[in-house]
C-alpha positions in Angstrom: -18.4 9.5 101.5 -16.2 7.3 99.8 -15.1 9.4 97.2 -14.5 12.5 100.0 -12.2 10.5 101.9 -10.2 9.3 99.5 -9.9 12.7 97.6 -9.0 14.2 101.3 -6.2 11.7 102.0 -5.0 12.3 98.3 -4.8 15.9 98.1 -3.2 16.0 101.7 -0.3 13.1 100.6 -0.1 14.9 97.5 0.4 18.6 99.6 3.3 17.0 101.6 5.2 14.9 98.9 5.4 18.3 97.1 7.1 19.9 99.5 9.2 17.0 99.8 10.0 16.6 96.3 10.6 20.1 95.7 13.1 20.7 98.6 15.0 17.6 97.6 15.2 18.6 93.9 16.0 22.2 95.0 18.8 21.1 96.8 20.1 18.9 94.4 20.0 21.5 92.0 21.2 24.7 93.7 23.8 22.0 95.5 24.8 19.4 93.4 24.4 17.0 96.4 23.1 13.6 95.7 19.4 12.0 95.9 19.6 10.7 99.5 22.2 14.2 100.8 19.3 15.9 99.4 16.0 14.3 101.0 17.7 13.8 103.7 18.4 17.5 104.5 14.9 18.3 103.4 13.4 15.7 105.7 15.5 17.3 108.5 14.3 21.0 107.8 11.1 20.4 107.7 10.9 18.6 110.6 12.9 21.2 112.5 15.3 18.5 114.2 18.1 20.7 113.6 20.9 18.0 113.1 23.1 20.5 111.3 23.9 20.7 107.7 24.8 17.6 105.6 27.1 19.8 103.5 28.3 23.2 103.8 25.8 25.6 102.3 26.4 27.8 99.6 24.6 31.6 100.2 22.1 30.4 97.6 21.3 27.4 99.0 21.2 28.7 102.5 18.3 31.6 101.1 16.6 28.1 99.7 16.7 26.6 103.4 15.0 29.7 105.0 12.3 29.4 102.1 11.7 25.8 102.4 11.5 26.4 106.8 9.1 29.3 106.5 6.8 28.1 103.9 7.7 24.2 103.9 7.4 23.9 107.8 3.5 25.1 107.5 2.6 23.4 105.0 4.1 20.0 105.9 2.7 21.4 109.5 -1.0 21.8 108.3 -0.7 18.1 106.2 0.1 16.3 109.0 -2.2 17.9 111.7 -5.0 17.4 108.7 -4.1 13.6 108.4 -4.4 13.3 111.7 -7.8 14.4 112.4 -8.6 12.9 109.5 -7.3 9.3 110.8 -8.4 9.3 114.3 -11.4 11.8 114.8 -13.6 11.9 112.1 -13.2 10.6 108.0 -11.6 7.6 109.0 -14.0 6.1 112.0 -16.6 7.2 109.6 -15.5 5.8 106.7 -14.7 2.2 108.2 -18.3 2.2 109.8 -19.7 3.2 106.4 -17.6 -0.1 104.9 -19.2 -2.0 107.1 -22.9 -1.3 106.6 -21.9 -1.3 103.0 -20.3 -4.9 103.4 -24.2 -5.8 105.7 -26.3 -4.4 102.8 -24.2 -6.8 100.2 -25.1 -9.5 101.6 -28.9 -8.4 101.9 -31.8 -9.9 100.1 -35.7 -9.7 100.1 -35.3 -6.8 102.3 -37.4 -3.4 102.8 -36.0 -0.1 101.9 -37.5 3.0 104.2 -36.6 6.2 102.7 -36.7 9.3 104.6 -36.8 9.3 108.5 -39.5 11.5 108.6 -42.3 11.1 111.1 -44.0 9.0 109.4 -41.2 6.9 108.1 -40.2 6.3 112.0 -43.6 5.2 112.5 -43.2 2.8 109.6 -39.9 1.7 110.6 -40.7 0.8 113.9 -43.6 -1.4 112.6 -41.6 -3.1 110.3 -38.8 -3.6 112.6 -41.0 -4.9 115.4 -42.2 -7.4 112.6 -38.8 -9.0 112.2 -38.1 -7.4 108.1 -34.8 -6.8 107.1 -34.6 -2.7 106.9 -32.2 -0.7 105.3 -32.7 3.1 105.7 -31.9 6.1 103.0 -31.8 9.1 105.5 -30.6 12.4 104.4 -30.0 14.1 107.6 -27.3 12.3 109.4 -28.2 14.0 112.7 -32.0 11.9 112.3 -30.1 8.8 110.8 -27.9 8.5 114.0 -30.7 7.6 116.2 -30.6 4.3 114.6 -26.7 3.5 116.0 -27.1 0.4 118.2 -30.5 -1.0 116.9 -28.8 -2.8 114.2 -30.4 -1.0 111.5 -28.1 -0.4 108.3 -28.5 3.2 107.3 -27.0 5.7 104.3 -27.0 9.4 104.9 -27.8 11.0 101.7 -30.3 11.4 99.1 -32.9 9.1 98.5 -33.5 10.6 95.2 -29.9 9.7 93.9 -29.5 6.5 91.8 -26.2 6.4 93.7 -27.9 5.9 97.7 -30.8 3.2 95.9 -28.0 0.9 94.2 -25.8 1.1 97.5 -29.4 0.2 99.1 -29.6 -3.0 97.7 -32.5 -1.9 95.5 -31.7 -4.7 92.6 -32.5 -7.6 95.3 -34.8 -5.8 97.5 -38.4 -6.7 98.3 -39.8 -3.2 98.3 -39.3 0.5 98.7 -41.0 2.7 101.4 -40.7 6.2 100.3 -41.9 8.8 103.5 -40.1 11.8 102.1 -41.7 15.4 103.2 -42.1 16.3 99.6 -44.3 15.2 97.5 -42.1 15.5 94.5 -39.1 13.9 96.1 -41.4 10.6 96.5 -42.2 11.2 93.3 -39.0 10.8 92.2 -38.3 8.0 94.1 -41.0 5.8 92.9 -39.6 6.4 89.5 -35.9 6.4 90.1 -36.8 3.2 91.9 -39.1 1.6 89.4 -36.5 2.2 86.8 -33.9 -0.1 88.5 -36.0 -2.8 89.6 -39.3 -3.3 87.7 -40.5 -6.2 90.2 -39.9 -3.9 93.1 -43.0 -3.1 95.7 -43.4 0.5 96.2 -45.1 2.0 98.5 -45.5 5.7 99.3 -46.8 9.1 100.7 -48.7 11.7 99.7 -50.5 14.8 101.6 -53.2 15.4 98.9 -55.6 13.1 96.7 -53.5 14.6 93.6 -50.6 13.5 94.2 -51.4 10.4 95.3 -52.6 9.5 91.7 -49.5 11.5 90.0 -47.3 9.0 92.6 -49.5 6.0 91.3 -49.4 7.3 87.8 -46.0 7.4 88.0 -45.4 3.8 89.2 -46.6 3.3 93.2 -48.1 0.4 93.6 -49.8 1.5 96.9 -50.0 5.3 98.4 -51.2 6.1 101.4 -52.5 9.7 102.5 -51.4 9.5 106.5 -53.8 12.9 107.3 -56.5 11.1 105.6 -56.1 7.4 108.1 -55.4 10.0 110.9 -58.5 11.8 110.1 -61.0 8.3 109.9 -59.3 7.3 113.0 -60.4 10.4 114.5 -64.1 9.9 113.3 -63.3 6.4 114.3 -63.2 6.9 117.8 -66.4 8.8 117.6 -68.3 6.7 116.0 -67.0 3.2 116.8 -64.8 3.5 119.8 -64.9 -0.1 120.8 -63.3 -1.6 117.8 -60.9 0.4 117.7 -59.9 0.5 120.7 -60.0 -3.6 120.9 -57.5 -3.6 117.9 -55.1 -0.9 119.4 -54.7 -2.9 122.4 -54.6 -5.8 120.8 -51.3 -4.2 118.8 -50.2 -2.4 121.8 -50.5 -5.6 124.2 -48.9 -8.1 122.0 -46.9 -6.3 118.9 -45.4 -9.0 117.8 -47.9 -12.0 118.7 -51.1 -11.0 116.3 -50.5 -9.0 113.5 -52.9 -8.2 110.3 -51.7 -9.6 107.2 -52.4 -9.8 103.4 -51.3 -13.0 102.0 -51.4 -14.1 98.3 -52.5 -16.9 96.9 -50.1 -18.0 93.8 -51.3 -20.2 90.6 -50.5 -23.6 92.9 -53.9 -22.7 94.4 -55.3 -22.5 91.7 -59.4 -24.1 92.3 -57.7 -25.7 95.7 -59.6 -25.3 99.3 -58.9 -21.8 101.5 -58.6 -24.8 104.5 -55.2 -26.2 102.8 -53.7 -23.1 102.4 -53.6 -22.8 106.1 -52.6 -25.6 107.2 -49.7 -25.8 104.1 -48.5 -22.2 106.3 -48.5 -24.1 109.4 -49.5 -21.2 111.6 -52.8 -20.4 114.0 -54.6 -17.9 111.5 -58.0 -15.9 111.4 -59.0 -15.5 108.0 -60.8 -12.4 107.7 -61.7 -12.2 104.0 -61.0 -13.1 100.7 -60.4 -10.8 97.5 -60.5 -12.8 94.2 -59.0 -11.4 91.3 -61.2 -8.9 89.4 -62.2 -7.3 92.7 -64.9 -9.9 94.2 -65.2 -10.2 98.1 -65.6 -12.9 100.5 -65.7 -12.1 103.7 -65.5 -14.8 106.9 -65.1 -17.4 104.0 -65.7 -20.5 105.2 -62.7 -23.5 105.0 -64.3 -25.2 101.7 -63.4 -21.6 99.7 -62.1 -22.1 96.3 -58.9 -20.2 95.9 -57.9 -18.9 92.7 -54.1 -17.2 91.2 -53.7 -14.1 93.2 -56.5 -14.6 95.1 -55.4 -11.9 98.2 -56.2 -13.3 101.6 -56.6 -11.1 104.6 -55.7 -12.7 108.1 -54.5 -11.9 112.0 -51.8 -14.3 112.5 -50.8 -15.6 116.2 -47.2 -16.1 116.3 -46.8 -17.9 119.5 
């Protein structure tokens, strides 16, 4: 958008200095008046003041005056009223709003990038917003990115594909990349484009088929997700164990942002050191649900005298209050 504007307001300026330029030199060369006698008069013409001529015209140069009103006049006409829309209705307000998301996303770190507004990436964003992460959204309809004026939620309107949108993302400093594109093939260019320029990035994504989820983890997802598959177990879910799951949705629904599932990870400082210390070195009211050691081994309801190990992954319902 940057580009746009600038190449607007530069072939507009550049439309109305011509005129300018040549009705000054035309007069000082069919004339013989000086540099200032000659803009002078242009400026006057073209404006259509009618102050009266600075010099007596020659026939010529009176035949060059009649040109420059009938063609200069529209032109310098169509400049300005372009300029002006372009200031006050639409480039300008948007470009200054779009300097100043750019100027937010700068100064981002460690943050999540959600691209495509899709229904499933609103669902996503409103999970991660509602969990307090730091969201910037690639969005390529501008109509679905507007929804997100007032919540405080940087946005670009373009193609999440594009190199171009990911680096003015803030993908070299962000935590991870959300990809919920409709196509399966635009994820999958995501994943790579985004793997590409940041190799420690988390990337999750979504896939309609069990095919392209392992092309989208072949090609560098960490995690994919198949949302007809969860909708589908949820379904059976309800069938077949509807008190669980309904306990857990109201348990989200109740208090979204007081318990909350979570997958922590244990790093090589807990190394052979007690599941009991991690929690209280995180200084939170937890509920540790199960363990996964490294090579795949489960622990479920471990007790607080678990031996932890590097990247030992630790699944728990936090209570934030």
């Amino acid at each position: 958008m940057r580009k746009s504007f600038a190449r607007k307001l530069l072939f507009l300026s550049s439309l109305i200095g011509l005129v300018v330029t040549a009705g000054t030199m035309g007069y000082m060369i069919i004339e013989g008046w000086s540099l200032l006698d000659s803009l002078y008069m242009t400026v006057i013409t073209l404006a259509t003041i009618g102050y009266g001529e600075t010099h007596n015209l020659s026939n010529f140069g009176r035949v060059f005056t009649i040109a420059l009103i009938v063609f200069g006049t529209g032109v310098v006409g169509y400049g300005i009223s372009s300029l002006t829309l372009m200031l006050f209705q639409g480039d300008l307000p948007n470009y200054l709003k779009r300097r100043k998301m750019e100027k937010i996303i700068a100064r981002m770190s460690d943050h999540i990038i959600v691209c495509g507004l899709s229904r499933t990436g609103q669902y996503a964003l409103e999970e991660l917003a509602q969990s307090g992460q730091a969201v910037v959204v690639i969005e390529r309809e501008e109509t679905n990115a507007l929804m997100l004026e007032g919540r405080d939620i940087p946005y670009i309107v373009g193609d999440a594909t594009d190199d171009e949108n990911l680096l003015a993302a803030g993908v070299g400093k962000a935590r991870a990349v959300v990809t919920c594109l409709t196509s399966d093939a635009d994820n999958a260019f995501v994943v790579v484009t985004a793997r590409n320029l940041n190799r420690e990035l988390l990337i999750v994504s979504k896939a309609e088929t069990e095919s392209s989820r392992n092309k989208l983890l072949a090609v560098g997802a960490d995690k994919v997700v198949i949302p007809s598959r969860l909708g589908g177990t949820n379904l059976a879910n309800m069938v077949v164990r509807p008190e669980t799951l309904h306990f857990f949705e109201h348990l989200h629904s109740r208090y979204p942002n007081t318990f909350r599932a979570e997958l922590l990870n244990a790093g090589p400082a807990w190394e052979g050191r007690r599941l009991a210390d991690f929690v209280h070195h995180k200084d939170r009211r937890m509920l540790v649900i199960a363990l996964e050691h490294p090579g795949g081994e489960i622990e479920f309801n471990p007790s607080p005298d678990a031996m932890l190990r590097d990247g030992t992954a630790i699944m728990v319902i936090n209570n934030f209050k």
